[in-house]
Each structure stands twice: as structure tokens, then as C-alpha cells.
Backbone as CSV, one residue per row, in Angstrom:
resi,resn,N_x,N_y,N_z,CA_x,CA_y,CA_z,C_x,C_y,C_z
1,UNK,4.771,6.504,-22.725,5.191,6.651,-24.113,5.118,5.306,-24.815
2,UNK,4.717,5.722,-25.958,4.990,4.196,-26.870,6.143,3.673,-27.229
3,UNK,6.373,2.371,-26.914,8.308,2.408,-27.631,7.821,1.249,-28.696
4,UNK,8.586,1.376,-29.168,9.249,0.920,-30.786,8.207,-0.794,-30.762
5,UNK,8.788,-1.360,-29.573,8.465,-2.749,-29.442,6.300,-3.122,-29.175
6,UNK,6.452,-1.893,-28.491,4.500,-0.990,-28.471,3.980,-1.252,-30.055
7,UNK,4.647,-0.360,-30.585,3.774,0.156,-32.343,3.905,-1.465,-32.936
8,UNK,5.173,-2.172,-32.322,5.070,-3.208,-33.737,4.373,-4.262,-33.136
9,UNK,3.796,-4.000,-31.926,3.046,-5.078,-31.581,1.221,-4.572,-32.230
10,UNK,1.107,-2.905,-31.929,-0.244,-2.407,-32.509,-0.230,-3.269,-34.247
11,UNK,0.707,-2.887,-34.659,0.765,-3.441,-36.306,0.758,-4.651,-36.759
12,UNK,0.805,-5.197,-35.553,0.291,-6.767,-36.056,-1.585,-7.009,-35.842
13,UNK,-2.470,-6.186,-35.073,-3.629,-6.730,-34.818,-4.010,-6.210,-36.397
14,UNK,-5.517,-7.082,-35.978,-5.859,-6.798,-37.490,-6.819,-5.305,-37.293
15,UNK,-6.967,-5.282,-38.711,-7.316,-3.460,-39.381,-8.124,-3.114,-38.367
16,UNK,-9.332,-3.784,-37.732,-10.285,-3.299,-36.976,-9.936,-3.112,-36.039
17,UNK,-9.358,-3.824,-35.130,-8.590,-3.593,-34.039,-7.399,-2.169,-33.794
18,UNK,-6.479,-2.404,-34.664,-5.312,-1.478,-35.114,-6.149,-0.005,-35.247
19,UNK,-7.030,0.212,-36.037,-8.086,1.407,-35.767,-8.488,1.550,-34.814
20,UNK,-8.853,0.837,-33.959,-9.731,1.000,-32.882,-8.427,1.647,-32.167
21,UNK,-7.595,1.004,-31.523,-6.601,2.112,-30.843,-6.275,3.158,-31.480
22,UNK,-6.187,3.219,-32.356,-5.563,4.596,-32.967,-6.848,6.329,-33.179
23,UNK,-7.735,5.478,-33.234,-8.972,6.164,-32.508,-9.652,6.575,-31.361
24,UNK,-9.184,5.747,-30.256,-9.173,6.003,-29.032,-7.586,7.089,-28.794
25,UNK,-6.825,6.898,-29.418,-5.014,7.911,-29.204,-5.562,8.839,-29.636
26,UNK,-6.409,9.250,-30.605,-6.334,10.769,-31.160,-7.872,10.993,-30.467
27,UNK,-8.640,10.562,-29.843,-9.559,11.127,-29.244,-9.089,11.656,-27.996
28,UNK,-8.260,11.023,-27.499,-7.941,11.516,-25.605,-6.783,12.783,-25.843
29,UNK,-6.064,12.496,-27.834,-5.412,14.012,-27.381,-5.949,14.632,-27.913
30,UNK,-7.079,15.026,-28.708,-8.226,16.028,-28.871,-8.661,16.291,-27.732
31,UNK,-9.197,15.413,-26.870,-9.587,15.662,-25.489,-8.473,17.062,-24.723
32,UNK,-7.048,16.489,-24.382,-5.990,17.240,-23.994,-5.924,18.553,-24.450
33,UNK,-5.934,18.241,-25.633,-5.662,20.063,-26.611,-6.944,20.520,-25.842
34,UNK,-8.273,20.377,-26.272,-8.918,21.046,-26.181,-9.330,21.727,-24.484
35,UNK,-8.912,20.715,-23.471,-8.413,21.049,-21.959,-7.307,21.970,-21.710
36,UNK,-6.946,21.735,-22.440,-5.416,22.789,-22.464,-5.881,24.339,-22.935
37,UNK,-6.554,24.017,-24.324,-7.236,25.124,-25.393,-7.958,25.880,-24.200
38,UNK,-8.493,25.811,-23.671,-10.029,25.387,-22.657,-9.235,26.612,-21.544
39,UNK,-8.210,25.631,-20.651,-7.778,26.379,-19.425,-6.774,27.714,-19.823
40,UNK,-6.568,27.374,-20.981,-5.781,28.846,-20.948,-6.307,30.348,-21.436
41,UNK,-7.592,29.524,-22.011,-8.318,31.065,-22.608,-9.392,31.413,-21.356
42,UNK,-10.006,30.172,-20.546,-10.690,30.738,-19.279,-9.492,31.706,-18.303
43,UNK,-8.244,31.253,-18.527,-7.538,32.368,-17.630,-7.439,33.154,-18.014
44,UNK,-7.228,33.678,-19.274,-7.222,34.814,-19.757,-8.275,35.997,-20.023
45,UNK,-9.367,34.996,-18.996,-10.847,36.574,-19.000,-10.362,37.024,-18.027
């Protein structure tokens, strides 16, 4: 988990950087959902 002392360290890099993680966070949980999305409708054939 991220704690408090995590984010305010992300908010100091600069813009390019600070994007760059926050683009890699919502790609791996797009990744998740869609694994998740994924295994529960293959169980359900």
C-alpha cells in the first residue's frame, strides 16, 4: 500500500517522472481488473 509519506514523496518528482508512475499504477490495475474480468467469465462457461 501507499502511505501518506509514499504520495508526498511521488509529488515532489518532477511532472515527467510523477506521470510516469502514475501510468505504470493504472496500467498494472487495468492489467488486474481485466485478469479478474478475464477469470471469472472463463468460469462461468
Amino acid at each position: 500500500m501507499l502511505t501518506l509519506e509514499q504520495m508526498e514523496l511521488i509529488q515532489q518528482l518532477d511532472d515527467d517522472d510523477k506521470s510516469t508512475v502514475f501510468k505504470i499504477i493504472d496500467k498494472m490495475l487495468t492489467t488486474k481488473k481485466f485478469k479478474d474480468f478475464f477469470n471469472k467469465n472463463v468460469a462461468a462457461l
